[in-house]
Structures are given as C-alpha cells and as structure tokens.
C-alpha positions as CSV (number, residue, x, y, z in Angstrom):
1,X,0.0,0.0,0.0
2,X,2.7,2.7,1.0
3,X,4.5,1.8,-2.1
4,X,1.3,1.9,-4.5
5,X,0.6,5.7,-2.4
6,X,4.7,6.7,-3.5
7,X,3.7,5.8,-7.0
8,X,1.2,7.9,-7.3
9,X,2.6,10.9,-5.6
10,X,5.8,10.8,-7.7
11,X,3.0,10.7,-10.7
12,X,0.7,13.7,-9.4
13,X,3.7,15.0,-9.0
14,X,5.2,14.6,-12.3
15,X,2.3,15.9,-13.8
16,X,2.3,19.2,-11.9
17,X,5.8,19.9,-13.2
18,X,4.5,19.4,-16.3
19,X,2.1,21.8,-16.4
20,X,4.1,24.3,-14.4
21,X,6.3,24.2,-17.8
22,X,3.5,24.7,-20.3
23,X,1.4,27.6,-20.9
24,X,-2.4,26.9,-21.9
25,X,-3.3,29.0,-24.5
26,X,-7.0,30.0,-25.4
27,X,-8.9,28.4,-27.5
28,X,-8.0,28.9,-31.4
29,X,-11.2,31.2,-32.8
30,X,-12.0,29.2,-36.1
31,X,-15.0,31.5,-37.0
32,X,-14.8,34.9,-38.9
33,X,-11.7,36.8,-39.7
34,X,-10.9,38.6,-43.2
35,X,-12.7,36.4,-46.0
36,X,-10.1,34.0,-47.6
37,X,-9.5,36.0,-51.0
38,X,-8.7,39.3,-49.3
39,X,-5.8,37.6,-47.1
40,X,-4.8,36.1,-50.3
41,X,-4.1,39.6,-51.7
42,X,-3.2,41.4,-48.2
43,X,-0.6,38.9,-47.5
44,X,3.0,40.8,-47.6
45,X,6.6,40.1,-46.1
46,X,7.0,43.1,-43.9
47,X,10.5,43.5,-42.5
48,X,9.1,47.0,-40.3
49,X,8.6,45.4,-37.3
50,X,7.3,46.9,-33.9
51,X,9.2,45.7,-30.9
52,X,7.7,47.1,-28.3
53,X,4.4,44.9,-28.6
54,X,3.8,41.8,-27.6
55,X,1.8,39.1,-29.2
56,X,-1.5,38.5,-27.3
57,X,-2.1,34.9,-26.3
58,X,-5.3,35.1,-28.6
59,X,-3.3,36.0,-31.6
60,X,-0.6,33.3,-31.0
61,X,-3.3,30.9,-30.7
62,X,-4.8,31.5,-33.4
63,X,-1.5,31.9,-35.3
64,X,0.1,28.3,-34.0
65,X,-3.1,26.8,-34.6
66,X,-3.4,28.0,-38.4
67,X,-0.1,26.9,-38.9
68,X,-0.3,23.6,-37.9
69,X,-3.2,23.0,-35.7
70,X,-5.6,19.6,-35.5
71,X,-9.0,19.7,-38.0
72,X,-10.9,16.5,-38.0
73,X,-9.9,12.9,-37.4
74,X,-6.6,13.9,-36.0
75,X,-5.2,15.6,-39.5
76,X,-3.7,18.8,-39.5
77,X,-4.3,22.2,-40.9
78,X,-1.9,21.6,-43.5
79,X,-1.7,18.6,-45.5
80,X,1.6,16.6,-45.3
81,X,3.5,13.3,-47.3
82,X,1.4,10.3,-46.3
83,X,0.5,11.9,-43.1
84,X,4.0,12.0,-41.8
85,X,3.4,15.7,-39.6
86,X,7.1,15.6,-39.3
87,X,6.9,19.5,-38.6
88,X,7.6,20.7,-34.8
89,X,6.9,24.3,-34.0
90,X,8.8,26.2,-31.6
91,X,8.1,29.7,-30.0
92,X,10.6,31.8,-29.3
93,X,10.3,35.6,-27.4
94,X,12.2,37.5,-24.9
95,X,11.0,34.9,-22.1
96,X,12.1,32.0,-23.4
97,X,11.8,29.2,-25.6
98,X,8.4,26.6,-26.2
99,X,7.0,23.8,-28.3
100,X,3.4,24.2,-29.5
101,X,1.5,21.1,-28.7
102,X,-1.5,21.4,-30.6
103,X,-3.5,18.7,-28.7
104,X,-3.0,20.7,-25.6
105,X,-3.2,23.6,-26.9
106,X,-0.6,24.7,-24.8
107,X,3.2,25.7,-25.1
108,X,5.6,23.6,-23.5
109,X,8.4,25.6,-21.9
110,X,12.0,23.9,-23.5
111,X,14.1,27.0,-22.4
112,X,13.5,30.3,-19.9
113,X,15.5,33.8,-21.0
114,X,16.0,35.6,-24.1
115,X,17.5,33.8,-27.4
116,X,15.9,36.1,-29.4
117,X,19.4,36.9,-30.8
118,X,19.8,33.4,-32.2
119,X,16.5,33.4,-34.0
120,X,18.0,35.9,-36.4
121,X,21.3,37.5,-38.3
122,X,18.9,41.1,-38.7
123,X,18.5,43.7,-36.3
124,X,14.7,43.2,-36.7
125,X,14.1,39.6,-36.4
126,X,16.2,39.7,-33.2
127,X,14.3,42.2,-31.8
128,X,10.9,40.9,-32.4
129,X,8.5,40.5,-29.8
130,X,7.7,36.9,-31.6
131,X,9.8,34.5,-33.5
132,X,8.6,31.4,-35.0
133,X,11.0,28.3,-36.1
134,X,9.7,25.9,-38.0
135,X,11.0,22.0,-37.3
136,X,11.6,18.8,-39.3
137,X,11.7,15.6,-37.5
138,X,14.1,13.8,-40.3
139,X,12.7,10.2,-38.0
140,X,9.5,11.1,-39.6
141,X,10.1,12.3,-42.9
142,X,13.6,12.1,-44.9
143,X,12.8,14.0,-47.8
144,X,14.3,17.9,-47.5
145,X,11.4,18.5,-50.4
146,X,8.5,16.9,-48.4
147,X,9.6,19.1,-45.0
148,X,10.0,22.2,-47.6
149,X,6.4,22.1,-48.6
150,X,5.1,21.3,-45.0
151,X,6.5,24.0,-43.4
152,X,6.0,26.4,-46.3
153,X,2.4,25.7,-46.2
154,X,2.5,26.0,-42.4
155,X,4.4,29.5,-42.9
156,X,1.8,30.3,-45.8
157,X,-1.4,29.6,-42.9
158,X,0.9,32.0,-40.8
159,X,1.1,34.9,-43.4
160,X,-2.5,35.1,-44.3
161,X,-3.7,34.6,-40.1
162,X,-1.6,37.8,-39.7
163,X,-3.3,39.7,-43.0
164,X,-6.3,38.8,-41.3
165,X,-5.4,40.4,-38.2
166,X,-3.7,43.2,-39.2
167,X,-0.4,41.8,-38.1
168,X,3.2,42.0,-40.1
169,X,5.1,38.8,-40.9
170,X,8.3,37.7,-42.7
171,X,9.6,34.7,-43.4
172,X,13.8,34.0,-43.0
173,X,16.4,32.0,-43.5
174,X,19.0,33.8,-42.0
175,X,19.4,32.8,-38.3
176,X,22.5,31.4,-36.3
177,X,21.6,27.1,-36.9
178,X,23.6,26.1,-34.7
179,X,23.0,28.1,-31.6
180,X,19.3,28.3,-31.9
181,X,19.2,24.6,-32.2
182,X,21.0,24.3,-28.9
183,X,19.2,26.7,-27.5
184,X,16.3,24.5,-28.6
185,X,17.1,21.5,-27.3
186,X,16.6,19.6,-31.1
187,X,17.6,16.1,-31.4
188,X,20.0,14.5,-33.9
189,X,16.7,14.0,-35.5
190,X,15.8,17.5,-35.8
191,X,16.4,19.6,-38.6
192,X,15.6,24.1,-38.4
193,X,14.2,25.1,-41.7
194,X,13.4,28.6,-41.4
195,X,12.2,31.1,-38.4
196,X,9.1,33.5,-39.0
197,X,9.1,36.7,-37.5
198,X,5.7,38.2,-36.2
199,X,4.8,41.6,-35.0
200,X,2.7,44.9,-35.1
C-alpha cells in the first residue's frame, strides 16, 4: 500500500511539473476573420517590425493553430507526405523558448530567458517581440522536399492569419543554426528550416 501511495505521488507530481512548464493557451477562434480571397491579396513580407508589442495569447493561438493545428480525425491544418506531420513548431520571445503542442493547446516551456538573438542574423528579427521556427523531425520524414512544402504551407497559414489580423510577418532563412538549435534542445533527428518573425 505505501508503495502503491509513493507511486502515485511521484506521478501527481510529475504531472504538476509538467504543467508548471507549459502555458495553456485559449482556444483557437475558427469563425470569422478577413474572407479568404482578401488575405490572399493582403498577404506581404514586412521587415518594419514593432518591438515594443507583444503578441497576445489570442493572436498566437490563433497563429500556432493555423499553422499547424488539428481539424478532424486527427489531421492537420496543412496537408503533409502520407501523413508523416514531421513538422515541430517552436516559440521563441524574450521569455524564453516553447513547443506548440497542438492537442494541448498549450506551449511547452523547453528553455526560460531571451535567445531572441539566435533566431535571427537582422537587427529586426532579433528584436521581435515573436519568432517562430519551424521543425523537421528527419525520423518522420527524410525528404528535405516533403519538410519544404510542409513547413512552407505552415508558414503560408501563418502569413495570411496575420493579414487577417492586421499583423506584419516575414519569413527568414537567415538565423544562427547552430545556436538556436542548442538553445532549442533539437535532437540528432531535428532539422531548423526557417524562423518567421511576427509583429505589429
């Protein structure tokens, strides 16, 4: 009995920690928005990014769940090669570092402090107030062109969320790999294609 009582403590416990490290995010709003044609033609790479406002936790929700969120029968908002969803997507502002788990809805703390130096080689991706790096599991999907188009379309859902919202976006390729990647806590498995930047 006392051992069966340990068990379970060390499990309640474990599961506290766990969701001391993640932040639950509202739920995604899936209704309304700019109609689908206009985003199409509002959609723009703008490098003019405002620092000095955050993100709100409605906005990245909406964002992270556009990007690669779950639809019906466990599929996700963009289509992937045979299913794979090889794509991670990682968080990264002047807090810290998290993983977007789309079934909790929630972001899963990997790293507290700022690396927002890492997540770009341009004075305005580092200093803005969200950047977002897209993921490749290489376990899940070995083919560079099938992660490509994955995270492209991801990046694509991104850019016409923030049209929608009135929000500026780029797209880069230019951060410091190596660092960020540490900083990130990736796997031998885990390949950074490109980091989107997000502002107001």
């Amino acid at each position: 009995m006392k051992l069966t009582n340990l068990l379970l403590g060390l499990a309640l416990a474990a599961t506290t920690m766990s969701s001391a490290c993640a932040q639950t995010l509202p739920q995604p709003q899936k209704q309304g928005g700019m109609p689908l044609m206009q985003a199409v033609n509002d959609r723009m790479s703008d490098r003019d990014l405002n620092p000095n406002v955050s993100i709100t936790n409605q906005d990245l929700s909406n964002m992270l769940w556009a990007a690669w969120g779950i639809t019906h029968d466990g599929k996700r908002t963009v289509a992937t090669a045979l299913n794979k969803q090889e794509l991670d997507i990682y968080v990264i502002t002047a807090k810290g570092i998290g993983r977007y788990n789309a079934e909790q809805n929630a972001i899963e703390e990997v790293a507290s402090g700022d690396f927002s130096v890492l997540a770009g080689t341009q004075e305005f991706a580092q200093k803005a107030p969200l950047n977002i790096a897209f993921v490749a599991n290489t376990d899940k999907q070995a083919q560079a062109l099938f992660q490509g188009y994955a995270a492209g379309a991801a990046s694509q859902n991104i850019y016409l969320y923030c049209a929608s919202a009135g929000l500026k976006t780029v797209v880069r390729a230019s951060f410091k790999a190596a660092e960020l990647a540490a900083a990130m806590k990736l796997g031998a498995n885990q390949k950074i294609l490109f980091v989107q930047s997000v502002s107001h």
